[in-house]
N, C-alpha and C positions, 0 to 999 in steps of 0.2 A: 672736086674730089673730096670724100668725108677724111677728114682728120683719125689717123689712128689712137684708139681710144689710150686715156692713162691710166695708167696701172700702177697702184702699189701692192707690192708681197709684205707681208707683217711674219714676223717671227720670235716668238716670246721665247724667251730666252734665260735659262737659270744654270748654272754650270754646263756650258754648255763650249767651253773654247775648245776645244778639239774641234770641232763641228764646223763653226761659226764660218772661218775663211773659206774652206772648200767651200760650202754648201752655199754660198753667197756668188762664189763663182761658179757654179753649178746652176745657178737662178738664173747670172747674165749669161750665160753660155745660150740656154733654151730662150728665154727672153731676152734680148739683148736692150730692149725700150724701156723696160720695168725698172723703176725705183725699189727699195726697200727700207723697211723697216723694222729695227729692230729696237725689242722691248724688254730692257734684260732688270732683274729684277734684285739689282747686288750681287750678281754671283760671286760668292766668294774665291772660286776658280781663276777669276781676272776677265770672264769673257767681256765683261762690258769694256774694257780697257780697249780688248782687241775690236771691240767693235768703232771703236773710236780712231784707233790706226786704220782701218778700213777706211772713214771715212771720212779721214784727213787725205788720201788716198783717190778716194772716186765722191764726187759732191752726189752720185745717186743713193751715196745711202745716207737714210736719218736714223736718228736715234732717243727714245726718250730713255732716263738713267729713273728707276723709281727705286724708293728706299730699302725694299726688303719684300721679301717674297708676296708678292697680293694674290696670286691666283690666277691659271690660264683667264679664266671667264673674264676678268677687269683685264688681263691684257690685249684680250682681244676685241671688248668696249673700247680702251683706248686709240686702237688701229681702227676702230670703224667711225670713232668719231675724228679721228687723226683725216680720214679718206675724204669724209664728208665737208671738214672745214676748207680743205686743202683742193676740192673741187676735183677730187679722182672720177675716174668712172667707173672703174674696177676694183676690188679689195682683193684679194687671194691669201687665204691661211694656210703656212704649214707646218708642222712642228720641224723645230729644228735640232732633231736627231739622226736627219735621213730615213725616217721610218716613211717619210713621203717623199718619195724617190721625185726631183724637179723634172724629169724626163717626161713626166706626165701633164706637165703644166700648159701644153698646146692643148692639149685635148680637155682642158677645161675652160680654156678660154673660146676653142671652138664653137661649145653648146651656149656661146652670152650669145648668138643671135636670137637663141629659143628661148632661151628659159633666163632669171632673172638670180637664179642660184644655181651653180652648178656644185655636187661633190663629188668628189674623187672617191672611189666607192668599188668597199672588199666583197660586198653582197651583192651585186648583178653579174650577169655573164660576161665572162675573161676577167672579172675581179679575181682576187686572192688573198694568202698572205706566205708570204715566204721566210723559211727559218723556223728557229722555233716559237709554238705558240702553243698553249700545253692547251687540254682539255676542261683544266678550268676558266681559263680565260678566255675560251672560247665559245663558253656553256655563257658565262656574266656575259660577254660581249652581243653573241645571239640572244640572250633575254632583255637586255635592255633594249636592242632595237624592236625586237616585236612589239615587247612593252608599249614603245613608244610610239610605234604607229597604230595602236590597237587605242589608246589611251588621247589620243591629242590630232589624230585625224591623220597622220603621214601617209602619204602611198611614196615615199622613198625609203630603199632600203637600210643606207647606212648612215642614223641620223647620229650615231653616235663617235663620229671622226671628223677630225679638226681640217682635211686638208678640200677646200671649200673657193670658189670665185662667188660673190656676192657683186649686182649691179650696186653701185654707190645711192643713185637717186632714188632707191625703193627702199635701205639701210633709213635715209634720210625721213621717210613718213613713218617709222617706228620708233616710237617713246621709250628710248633707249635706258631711261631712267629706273622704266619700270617691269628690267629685268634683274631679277632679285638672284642669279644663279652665278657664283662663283670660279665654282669649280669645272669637273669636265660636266654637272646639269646644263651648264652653260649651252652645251651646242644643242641639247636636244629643245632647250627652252629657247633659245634664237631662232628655230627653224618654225618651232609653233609661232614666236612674232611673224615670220616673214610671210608665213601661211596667211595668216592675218590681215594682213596690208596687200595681199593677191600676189603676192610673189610666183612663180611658174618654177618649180624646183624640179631641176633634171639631173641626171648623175650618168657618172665616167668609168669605166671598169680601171681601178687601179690595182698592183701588188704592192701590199703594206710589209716594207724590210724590219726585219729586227736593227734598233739603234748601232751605229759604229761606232760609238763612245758615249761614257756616261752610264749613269744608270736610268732607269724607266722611272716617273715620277705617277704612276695609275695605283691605285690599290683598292681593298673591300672598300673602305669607309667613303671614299669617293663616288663606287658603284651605289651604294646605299643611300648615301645623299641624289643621286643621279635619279632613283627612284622615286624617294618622298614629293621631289619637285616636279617630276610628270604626274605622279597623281593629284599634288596637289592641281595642277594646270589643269588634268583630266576632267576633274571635279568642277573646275571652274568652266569648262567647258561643255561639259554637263548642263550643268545649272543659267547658262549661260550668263555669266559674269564677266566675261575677258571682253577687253576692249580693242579695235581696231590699232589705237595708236592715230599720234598728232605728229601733221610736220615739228621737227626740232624747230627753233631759233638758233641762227647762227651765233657760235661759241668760240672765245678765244681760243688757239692753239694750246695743246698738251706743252708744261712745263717741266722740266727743261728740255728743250730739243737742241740738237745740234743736226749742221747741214740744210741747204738750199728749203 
């Protein structure tokens, strides 16, 4: 009988302690086999503390502590090279504001027998978003995704949302190195690697909540950056410059970790 596959959940994390306990029991409730991780980045708030009472608590969850805010896009390199050393099968991102409702996390691990990426995803049918979500950020939202399948080849609709199940062993033939995108360019530039390496990307109708605490860390200067870095890739793609990508070499563990 096949072993059921391992999963780690990653969740980068910056002020985020109101959040953190529910939403972590919100993970095991729908997954009850899933590890997590969390990647908090100093919050001055104390989350990392409480991430820590967590998980003194339960040995499924890990934790790295980094020194100060680096950016979703290096947090979520860190969970995929976290996944690959660690010999996951599965990665699954989601932000941890509740704005990616965990209710939806069966139905993204459903479509790993098809596809090799699955998203959780506001633009196909029965997607959404619920609450408020005004008409400019939903004007920036629908242009970046066109953008970005028109510019770098996507036929998926919502390249520009973090809540994502990734096969580990296709993460692992992408030169992780030479992704230059920090911010939220980050997801639209992972998806062009994965494309790259033959990745099979299928997506999940989700409804994206507004946060239950906190404030939203998105803004212009971020959409702007999100831009430059598709066209630069578009261009490179163009002209055919981009490379496939090399299996990694295996790498020590992210430091400091705590937990199993």
């Amino acid at each position: 009988m096949p072993r059921e596959p391992r999963l780690i959940v990653s969740l980068a994390t910056f002020n985020e302690v109101g959040n953190l306990r529910p939403l972590v029991d919100a993970i095991r409730e729908q997954v009850p086999s899933a590890h997590v991780l969390v990647i908090d980045d100093n919050s001055p708030d104390g989350t990392g503390r409480v991430a820590d009472e967590i998980g003194a608590e339960w040995p499924g969850l890990h934790i790295i502590h980094r020194p100060g805010k680096l950016g979703l896009g290096t947090a979520i390199l860190a969970a995929m090279r976290y996944a690959i050393d660690r010999d996951y099968d599965y990665l699954i991102n989601l932000d941890a504001d509740f704005s990616h409702p965990p209710r939806f996390l069966p139905d993204l691990l459903a479509g790993m027998d098809r596809y090799d990426v699955m998203i959780g995803s506001r633009y196909v049918p029965g997607g959404g978003v619920e609450g408020e979500f005004n008409l400019k950020r939903r004007l920036m939202s629908y242009g970046i995704n066109t953008y970005a399948r028109l510019m770098l080849g996507l036929t998926s609709h919502d390249n520009s949302g973090s809540y994502r199940c990734y096969r580990v062993s296709k993460l692992a033939e992408i030169d992780l190195d030479a992704i230059r995108s920090r911010g939220y360019s980050f997801l639209e530039e992972v998806l062009y690697h994965c494309r790259l390496v033959g990745c099979r990307i299928g997506e999940t109708p989700i409804l994206f909540e507004n946060r239950r605490s906190g404030l939203s860390k998105i803004n212009q200067s971020e959409a702007a950056k999100a831009l430059f870095v598709i066209a630069r890739l578009g261009l490179g793609r163009l002209f055919g410059t981009q490379t496939r990508g090399k299996p990694r070499e295996p790498r020590a563990p992210s430091q400091p970790v705590a937990g199993p």
